[in-house]
N, C-alpha and C positions, 0 to 999 in steps of 0.2 A: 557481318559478324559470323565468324564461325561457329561451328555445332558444338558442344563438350561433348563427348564419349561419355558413357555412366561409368567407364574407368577410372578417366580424367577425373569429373565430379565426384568421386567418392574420396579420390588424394585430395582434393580443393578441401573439402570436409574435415579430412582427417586433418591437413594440415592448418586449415581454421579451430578445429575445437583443440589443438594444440597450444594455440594462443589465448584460451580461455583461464584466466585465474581466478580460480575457485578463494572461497571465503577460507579464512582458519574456521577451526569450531570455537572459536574465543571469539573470533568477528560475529558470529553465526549468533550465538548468545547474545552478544552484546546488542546487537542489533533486535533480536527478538525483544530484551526484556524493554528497549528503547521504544518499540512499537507498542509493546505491550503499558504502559507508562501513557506515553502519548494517546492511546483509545481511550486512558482510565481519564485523565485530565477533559478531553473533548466532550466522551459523555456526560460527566460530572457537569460540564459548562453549558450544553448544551439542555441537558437536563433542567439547569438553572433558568435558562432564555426563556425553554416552554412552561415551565411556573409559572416565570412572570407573566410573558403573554396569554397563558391561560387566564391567571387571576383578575388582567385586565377586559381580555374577554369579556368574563361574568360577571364584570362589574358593571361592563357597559350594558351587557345584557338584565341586570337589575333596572337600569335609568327608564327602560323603556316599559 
């Protein structure tokens, strides 16, 4: 295999972050508020899970 040149690798670069398609700011948004949405739902559910097995927990932990 040949060596790249730091010349070489710097056009490799340029001409790879030329094929980078960037977000609109309407994608960028939608996406955030979509994230943001989805953490609200997961912790709220998750939240829910550790109630319960808390509750059960200390229930088991009364038996004894």
């Amino acid at each position: 295999m040949a060596k790249t040149t730091p010349g070489e690798f710097i056009n490799q670069v340029r001409a790879e972050a030329r094929k980078v398609v960037w977000p609109t700011r309407q994608e960028t948004i939608t996406t955030a508020i979509f994230v943001g949405v989805m953490m609200l739902i997961l912790s709220v559910l998750f939240l829910g899970i550790d109630t319960v097995f808390g509750f059960i927990v200390q229930w088991l932990l009364s038996l004894a």
